[in-house]
C-alpha positions as YAML, in Angstrom:
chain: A
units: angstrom
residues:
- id: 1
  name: UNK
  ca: [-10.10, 25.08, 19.06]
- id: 2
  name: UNK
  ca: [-13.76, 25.71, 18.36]
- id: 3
  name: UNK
  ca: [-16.28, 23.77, 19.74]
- id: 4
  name: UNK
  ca: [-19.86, 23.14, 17.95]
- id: 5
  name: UNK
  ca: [-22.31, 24.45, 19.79]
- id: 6
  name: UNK
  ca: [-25.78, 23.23, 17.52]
- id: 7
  name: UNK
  ca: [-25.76, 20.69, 14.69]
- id: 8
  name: UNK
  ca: [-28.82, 20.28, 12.07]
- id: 9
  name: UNK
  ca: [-29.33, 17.80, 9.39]
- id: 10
  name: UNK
  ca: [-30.88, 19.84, 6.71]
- id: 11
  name: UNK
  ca: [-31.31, 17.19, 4.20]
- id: 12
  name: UNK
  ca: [-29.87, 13.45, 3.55]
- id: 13
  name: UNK
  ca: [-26.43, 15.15, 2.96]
- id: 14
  name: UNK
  ca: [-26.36, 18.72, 3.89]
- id: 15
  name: UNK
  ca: [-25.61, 19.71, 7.10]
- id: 16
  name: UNK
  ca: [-26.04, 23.06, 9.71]
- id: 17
  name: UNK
  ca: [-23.12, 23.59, 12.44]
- id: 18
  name: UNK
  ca: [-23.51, 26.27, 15.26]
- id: 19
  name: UNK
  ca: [-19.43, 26.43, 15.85]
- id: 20
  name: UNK
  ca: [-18.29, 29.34, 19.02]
- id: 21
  name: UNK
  ca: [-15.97, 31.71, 16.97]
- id: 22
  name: UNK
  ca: [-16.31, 35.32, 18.75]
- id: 23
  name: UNK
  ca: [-14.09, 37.26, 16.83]
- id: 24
  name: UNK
  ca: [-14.88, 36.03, 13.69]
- id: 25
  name: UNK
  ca: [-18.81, 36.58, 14.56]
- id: 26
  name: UNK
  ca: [-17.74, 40.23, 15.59]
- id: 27
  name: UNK
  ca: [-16.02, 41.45, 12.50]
- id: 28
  name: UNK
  ca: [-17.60, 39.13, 9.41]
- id: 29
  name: UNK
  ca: [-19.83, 41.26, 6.85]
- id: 30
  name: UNK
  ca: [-22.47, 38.99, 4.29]
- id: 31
  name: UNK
  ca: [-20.75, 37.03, 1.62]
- id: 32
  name: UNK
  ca: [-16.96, 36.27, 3.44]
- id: 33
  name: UNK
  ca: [-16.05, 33.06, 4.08]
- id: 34
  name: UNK
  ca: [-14.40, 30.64, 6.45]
- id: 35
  name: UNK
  ca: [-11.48, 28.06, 6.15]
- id: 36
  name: UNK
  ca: [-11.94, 25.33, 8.31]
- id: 37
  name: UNK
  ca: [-9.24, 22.14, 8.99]
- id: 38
  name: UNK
  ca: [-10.18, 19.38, 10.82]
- id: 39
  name: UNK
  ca: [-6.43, 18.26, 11.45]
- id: 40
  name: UNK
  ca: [-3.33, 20.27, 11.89]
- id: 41
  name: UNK
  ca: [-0.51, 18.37, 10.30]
- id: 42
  name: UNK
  ca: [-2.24, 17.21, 6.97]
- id: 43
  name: UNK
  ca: [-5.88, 18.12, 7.11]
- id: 44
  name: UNK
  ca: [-7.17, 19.50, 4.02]
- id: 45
  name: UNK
  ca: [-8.33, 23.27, 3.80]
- id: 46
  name: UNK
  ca: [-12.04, 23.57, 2.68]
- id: 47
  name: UNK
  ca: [-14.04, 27.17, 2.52]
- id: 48
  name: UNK
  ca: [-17.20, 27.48, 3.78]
- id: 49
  name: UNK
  ca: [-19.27, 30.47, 3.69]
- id: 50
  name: UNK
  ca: [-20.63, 31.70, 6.89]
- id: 51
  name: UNK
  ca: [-24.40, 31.44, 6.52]
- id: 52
  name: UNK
  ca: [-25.25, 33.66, 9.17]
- id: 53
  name: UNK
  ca: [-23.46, 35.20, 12.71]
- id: 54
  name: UNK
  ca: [-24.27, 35.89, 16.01]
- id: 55
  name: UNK
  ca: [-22.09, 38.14, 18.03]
- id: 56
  name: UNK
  ca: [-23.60, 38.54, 20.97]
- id: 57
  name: UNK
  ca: [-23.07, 34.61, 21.33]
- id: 58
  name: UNK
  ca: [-20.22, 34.63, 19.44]
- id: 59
  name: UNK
  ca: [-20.84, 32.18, 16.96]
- id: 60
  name: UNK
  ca: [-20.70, 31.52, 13.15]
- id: 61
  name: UNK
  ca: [-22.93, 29.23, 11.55]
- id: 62
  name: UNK
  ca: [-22.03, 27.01, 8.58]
- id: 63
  name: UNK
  ca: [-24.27, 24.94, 6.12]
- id: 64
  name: UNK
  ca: [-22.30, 22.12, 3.99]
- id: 65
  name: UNK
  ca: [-22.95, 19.10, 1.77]
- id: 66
  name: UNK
  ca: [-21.08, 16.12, 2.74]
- id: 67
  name: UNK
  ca: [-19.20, 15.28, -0.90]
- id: 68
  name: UNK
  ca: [-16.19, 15.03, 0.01]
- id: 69
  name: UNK
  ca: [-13.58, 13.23, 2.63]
- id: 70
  name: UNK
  ca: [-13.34, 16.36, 4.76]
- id: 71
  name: UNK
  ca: [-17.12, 17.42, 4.76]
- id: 72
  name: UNK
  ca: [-17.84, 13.52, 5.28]
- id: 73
  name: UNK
  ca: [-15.83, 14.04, 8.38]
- id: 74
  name: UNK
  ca: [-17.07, 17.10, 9.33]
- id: 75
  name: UNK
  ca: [-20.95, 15.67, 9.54]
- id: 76
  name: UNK
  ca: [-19.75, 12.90, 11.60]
- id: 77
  name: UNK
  ca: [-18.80, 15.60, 14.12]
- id: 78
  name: UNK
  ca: [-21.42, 16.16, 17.02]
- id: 79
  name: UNK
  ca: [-22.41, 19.12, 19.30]
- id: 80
  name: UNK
  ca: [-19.53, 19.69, 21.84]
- id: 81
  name: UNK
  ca: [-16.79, 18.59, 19.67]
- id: 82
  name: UNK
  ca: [-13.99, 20.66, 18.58]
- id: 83
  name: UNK
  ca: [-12.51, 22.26, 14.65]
- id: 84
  name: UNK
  ca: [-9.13, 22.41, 15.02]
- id: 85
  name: UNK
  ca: [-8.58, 25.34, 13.18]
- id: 86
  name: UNK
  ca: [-10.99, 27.88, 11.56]
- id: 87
  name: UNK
  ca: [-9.73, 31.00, 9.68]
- id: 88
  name: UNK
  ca: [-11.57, 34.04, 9.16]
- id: 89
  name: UNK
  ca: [-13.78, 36.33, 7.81]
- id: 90
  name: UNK
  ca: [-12.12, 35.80, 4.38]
- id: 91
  name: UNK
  ca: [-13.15, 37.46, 1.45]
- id: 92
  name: UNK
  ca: [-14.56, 40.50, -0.07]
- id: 93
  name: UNK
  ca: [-17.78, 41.26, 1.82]
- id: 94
  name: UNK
  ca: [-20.88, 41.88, -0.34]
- id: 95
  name: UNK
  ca: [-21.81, 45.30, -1.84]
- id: 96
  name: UNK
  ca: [-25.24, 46.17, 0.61]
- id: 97
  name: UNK
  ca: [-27.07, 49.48, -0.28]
- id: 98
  name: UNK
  ca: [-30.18, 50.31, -1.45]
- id: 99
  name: UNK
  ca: [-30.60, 49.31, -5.21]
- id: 100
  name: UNK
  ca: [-34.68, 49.04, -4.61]
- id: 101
  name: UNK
  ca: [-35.69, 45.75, -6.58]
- id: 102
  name: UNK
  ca: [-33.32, 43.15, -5.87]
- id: 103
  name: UNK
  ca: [-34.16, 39.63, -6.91]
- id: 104
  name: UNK
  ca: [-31.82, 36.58, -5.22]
- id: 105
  name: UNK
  ca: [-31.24, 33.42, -6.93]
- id: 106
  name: UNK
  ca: [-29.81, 29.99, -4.73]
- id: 107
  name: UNK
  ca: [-29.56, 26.65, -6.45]
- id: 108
  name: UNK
  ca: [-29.05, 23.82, -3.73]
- id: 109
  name: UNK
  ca: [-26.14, 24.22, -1.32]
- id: 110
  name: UNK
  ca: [-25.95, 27.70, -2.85]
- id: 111
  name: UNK
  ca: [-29.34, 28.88, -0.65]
- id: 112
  name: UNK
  ca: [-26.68, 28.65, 2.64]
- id: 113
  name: UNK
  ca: [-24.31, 31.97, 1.42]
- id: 114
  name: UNK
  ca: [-27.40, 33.45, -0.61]
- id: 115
  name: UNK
  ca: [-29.39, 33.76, 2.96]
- id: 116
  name: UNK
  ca: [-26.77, 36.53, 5.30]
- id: 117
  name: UNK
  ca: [-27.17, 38.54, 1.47]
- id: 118
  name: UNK
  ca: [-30.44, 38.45, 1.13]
- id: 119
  name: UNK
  ca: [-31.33, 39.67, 4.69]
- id: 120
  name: UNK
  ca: [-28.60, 42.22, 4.31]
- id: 121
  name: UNK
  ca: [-30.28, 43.85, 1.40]
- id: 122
  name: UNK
  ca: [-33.78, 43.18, 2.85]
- id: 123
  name: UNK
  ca: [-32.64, 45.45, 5.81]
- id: 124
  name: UNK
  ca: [-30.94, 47.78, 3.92]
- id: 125
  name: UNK
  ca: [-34.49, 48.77, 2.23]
- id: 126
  name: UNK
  ca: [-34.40, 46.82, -0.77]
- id: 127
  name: UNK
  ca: [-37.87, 45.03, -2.51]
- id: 128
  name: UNK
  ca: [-36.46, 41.30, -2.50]
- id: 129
  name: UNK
  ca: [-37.38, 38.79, -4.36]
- id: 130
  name: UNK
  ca: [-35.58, 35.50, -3.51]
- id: 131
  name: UNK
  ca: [-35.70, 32.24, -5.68]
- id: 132
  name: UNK
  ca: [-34.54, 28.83, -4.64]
- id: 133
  name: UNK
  ca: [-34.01, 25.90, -7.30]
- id: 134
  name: UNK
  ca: [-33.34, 21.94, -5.98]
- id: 135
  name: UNK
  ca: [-33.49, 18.79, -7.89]
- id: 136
  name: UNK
  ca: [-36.53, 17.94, -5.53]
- id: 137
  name: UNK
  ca: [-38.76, 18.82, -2.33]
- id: 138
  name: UNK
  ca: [-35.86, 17.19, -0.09]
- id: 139
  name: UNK
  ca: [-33.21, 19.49, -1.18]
- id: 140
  name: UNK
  ca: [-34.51, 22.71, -0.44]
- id: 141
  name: UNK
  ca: [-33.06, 24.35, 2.38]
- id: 142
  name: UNK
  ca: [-33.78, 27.61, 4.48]
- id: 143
  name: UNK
  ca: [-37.15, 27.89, 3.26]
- id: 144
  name: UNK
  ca: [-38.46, 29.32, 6.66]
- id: 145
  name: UNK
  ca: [-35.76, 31.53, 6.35]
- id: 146
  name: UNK
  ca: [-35.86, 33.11, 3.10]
- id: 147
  name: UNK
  ca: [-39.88, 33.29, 3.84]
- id: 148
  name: UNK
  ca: [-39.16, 36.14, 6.46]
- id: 149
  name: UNK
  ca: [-36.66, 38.03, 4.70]
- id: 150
  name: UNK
  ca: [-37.78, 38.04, 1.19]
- id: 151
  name: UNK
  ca: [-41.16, 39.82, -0.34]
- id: 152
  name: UNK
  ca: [-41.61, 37.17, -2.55]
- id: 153
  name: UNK
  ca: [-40.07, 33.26, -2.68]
- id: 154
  name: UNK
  ca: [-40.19, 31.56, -5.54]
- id: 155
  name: UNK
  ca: [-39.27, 27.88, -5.46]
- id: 156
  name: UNK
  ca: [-38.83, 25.67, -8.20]
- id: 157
  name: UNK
  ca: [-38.05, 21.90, -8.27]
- id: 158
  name: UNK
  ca: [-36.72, 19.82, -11.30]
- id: 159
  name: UNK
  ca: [-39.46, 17.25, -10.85]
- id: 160
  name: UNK
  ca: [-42.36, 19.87, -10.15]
- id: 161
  name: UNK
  ca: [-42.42, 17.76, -6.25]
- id: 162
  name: UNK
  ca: [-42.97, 21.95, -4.80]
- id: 163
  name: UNK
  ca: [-43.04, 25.04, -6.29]
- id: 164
  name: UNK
  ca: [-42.59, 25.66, -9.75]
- id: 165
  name: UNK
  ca: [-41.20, 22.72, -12.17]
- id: 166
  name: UNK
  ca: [-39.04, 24.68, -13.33]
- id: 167
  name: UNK
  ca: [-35.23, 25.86, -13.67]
- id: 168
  name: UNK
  ca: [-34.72, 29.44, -11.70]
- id: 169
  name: UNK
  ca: [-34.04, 30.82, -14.89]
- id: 170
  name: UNK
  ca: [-37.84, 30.89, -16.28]
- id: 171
  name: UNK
  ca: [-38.96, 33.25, -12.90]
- id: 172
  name: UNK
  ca: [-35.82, 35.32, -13.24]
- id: 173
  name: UNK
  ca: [-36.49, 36.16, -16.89]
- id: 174
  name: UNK
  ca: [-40.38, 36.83, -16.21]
- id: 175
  name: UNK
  ca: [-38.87, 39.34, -13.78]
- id: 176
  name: UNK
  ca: [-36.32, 41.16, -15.86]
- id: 177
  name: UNK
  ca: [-39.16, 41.63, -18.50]
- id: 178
  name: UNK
  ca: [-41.68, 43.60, -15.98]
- id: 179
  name: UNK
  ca: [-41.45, 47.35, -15.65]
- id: 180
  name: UNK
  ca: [-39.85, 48.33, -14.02]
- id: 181
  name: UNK
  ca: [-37.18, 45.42, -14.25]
- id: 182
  name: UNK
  ca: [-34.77, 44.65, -11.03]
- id: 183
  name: UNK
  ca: [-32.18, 46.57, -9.86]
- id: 184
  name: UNK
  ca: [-29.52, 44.28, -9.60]
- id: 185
  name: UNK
  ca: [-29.59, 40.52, -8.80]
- id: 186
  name: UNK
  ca: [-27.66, 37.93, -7.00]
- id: 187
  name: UNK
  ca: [-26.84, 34.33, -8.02]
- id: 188
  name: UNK
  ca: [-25.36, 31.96, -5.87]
- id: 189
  name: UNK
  ca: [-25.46, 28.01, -7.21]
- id: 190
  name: UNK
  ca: [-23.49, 25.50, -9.22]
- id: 191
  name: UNK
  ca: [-21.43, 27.19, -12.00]
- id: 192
  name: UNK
  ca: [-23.36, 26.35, -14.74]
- id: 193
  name: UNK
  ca: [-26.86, 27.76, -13.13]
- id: 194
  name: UNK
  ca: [-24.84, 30.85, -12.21]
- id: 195
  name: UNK
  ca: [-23.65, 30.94, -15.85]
- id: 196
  name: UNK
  ca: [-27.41, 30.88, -17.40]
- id: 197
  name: UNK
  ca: [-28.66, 33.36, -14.79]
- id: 198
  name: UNK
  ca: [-26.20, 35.61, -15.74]
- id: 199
  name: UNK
  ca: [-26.67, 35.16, -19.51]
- id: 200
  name: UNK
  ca: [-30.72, 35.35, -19.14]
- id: 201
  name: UNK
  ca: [-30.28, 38.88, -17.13]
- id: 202
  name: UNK
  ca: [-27.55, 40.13, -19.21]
- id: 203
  name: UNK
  ca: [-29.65, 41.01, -22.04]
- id: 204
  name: UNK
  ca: [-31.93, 43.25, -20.10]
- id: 205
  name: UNK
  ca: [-29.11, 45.06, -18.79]
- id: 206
  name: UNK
  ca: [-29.67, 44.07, -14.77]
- id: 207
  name: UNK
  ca: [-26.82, 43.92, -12.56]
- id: 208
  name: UNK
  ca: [-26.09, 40.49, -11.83]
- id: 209
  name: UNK
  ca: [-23.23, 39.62, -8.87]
- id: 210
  name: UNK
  ca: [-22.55, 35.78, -9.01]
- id: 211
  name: UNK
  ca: [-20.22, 33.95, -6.08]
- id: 212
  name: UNK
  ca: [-17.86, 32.12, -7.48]
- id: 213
  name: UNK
  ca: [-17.28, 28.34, -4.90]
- id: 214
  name: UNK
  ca: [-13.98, 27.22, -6.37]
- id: 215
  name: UNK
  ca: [-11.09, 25.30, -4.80]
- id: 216
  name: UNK
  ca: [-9.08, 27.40, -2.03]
- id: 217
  name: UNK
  ca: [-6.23, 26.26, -0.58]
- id: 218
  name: UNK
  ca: [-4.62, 28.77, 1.73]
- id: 219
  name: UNK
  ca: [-7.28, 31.57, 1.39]
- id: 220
  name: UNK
  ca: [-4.49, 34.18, 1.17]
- id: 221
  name: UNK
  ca: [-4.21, 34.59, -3.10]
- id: 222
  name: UNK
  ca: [-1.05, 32.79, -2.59]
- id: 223
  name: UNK
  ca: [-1.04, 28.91, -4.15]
- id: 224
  name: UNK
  ca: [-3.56, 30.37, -7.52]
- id: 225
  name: UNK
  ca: [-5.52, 27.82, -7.01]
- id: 226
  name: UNK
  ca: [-8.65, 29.73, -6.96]
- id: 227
  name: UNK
  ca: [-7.71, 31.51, -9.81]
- id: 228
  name: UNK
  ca: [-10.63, 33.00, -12.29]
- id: 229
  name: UNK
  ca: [-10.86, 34.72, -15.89]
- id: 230
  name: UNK
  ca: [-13.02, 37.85, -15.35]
- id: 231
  name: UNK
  ca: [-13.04, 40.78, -17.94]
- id: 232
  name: UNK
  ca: [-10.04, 38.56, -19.50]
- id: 233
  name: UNK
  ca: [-7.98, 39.66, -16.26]
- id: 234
  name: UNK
  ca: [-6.80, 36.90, -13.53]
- id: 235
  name: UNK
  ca: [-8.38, 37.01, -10.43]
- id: 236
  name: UNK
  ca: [-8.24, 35.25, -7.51]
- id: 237
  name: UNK
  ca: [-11.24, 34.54, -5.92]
- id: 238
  name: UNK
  ca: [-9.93, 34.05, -1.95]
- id: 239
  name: UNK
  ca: [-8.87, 37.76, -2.41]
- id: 240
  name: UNK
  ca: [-10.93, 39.72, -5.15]
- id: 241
  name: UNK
  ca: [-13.96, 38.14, -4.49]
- id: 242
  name: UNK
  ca: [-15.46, 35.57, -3.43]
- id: 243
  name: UNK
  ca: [-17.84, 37.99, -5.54]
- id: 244
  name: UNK
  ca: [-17.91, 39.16, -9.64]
- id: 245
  name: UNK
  ca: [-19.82, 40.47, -11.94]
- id: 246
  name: UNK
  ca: [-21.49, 37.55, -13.73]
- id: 247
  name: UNK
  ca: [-21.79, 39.21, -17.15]
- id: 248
  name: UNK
  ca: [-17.80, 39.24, -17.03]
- id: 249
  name: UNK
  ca: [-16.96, 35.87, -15.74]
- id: 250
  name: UNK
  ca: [-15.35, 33.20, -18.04]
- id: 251
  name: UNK
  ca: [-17.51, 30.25, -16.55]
- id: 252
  name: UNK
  ca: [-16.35, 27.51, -18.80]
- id: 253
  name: UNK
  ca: [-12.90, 28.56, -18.11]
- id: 254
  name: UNK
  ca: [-13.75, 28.22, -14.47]
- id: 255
  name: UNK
  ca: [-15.65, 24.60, -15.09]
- id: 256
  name: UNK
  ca: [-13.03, 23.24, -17.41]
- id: 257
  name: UNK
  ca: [-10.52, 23.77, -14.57]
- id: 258
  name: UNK
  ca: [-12.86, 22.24, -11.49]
- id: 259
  name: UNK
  ca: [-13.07, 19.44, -13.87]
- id: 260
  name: UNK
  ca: [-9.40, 18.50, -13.73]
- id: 261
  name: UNK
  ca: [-10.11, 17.42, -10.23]
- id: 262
  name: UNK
  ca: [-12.80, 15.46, -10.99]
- id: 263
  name: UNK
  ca: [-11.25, 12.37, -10.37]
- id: 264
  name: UNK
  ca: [-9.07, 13.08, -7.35]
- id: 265
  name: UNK
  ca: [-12.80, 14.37, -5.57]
- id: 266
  name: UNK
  ca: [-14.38, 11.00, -7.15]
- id: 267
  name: UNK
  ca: [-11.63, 8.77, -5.40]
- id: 268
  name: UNK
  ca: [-12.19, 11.03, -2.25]
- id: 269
  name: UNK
  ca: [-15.86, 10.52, -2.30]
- id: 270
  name: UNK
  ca: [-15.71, 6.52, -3.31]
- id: 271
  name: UNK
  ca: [-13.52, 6.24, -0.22]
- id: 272
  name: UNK
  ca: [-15.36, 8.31, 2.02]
- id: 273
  name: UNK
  ca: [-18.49, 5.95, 1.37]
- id: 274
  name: UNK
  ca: [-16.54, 2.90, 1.66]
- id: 275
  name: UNK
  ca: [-15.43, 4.31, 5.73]
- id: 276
  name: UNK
  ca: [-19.00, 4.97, 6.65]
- id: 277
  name: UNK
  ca: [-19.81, 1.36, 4.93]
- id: 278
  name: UNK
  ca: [-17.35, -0.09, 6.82]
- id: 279
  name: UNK
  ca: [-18.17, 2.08, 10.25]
- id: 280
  name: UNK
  ca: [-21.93, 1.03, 9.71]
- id: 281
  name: UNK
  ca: [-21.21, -2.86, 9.41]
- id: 282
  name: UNK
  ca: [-18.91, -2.41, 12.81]
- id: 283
  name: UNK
  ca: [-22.31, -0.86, 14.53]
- id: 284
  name: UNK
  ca: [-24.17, -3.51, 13.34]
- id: 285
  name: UNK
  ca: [-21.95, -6.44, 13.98]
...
């Protein structure tokens, strides 16, 4: 089993975990992925992308939102506890050379996988340019981070509380129009921000890789559950990606078939509030 070496609370619900994995640490490349299960018999299988990796300590470090019942019990986990089981590097690693103008786009929980990239492509020589979109001021994660990789950060925040009010689209376009225009680009978020940064860089012509978070089950390309339309072929992403080229990804294909488990997650998540109700009231009684 692996035991958690550092935990962070990043936000209200997003959470950092130092967890002692020293082969995975050795051999994972930016942009592959974990699968983590808390239980054995019937634990769900959730992917989580490793955020970063240290091999000389032999660790892997994962950043998560607490949305569902397994990443609800997952943050109630605590430095020197143990993950059952955790399976990896999955995944296509990401594409690092040196393009020269790269710009980086994270919305929310999408900053965590965006970060091993960006420094990847930093070191590999490239001009980066990293944006980070949030709701608000409390969402933002990995600022510090992203500040000493990238050339440039841009943030923006739906209610204008830091940065730019602003959607990451509006900076991304502004750089696509200079000259000379970037390289490629890299957008990690929610589907439907990954959709519009790919259609805003698409006319220009600029390279845009998206990562596609959809539901894995055994992170082998077995069950299809992961399954994507891109360049009207079937992929899966647990084996051809996690990574695509965004101009050629069906993404309301992709959201039309997250949303058919919309209500299983929504009875998930009602129940997982209703146990840390219930815990809380026990502390306090």
């Amino acid at each position: 089993m692996n035991r958690i070496i550092l935990k962070k609370q990043l936000s209200d619900d997003v959470f950092m975990m130092k967890i002692a994995a020293p082969h995975i640490a050795e051999e994972r490349k930016p942009g592959q992925f974990v699968i983590l299960q808390l239980d054995t018999d019937f634990g769900e299988r959730i992917p989580l992308t490793i955020a970063d990796a240290d091999a000389e300590e032999g660790s892997v470090t994962i950043i998560y939102q607490a949305v569902g019942n397994t990443t609800h019990r997952l943050s109630k986990l605590n430095e020197g506890d143990r993950i059952q089981n955790l399976l990896g590097p999955l995944g296509q690693p990401t594409h690092i050379e040196k393009f020269g103008s790269v710009v980086c786009v994270g919305g929310g929980i999408g900053v965590a996988p965006l970060h091993p990239i960006a420094k990847a492509l930093k070191q590999a020589g490239n001009h980066v340019t990293v944006i980070i979109g949030a709701r608000n001021k409390d969402l933002i994660i990995l600022e510090e981070e992203m500040k000493t990789i990238a050339d440039e950060l841009i943030i923006c925040t739906d209610d204008g509380s830091k940065g730019r009010k602003d959607l990451v689209t509006a900076p991304l376009k502004e750089l696509c129009e200079k000259n000379p225009k970037p390289n490629l680009a890299v957008a990690i978020g929610p589907p439907i921000m990954m959709k519009f940064a790919a259609l805003t860089t698409k006319p220009y012509g600029v390279h845009t890789v998206v990562s596609l978070n959809t539901i894995m089950v055994d992170g082998t390309g077995m069950c299809g559950g992961c399954r994507v339309t891109v360049g009207g072929q079937t992929k899966f992403v647990c084996v051809d990606g996690p990574e695509f080229d965004g101009h050629l990804v069906d993404f309301d294909n992709m959201m039309l078939r997250l949303g058919s488990y919309k209500a299983k997650e929504e009875e998930d998540h009602h129940k997982c509030h209703l146990d840390l109700q219930i815990e809380q009231l026990q502390k306090n009684s």
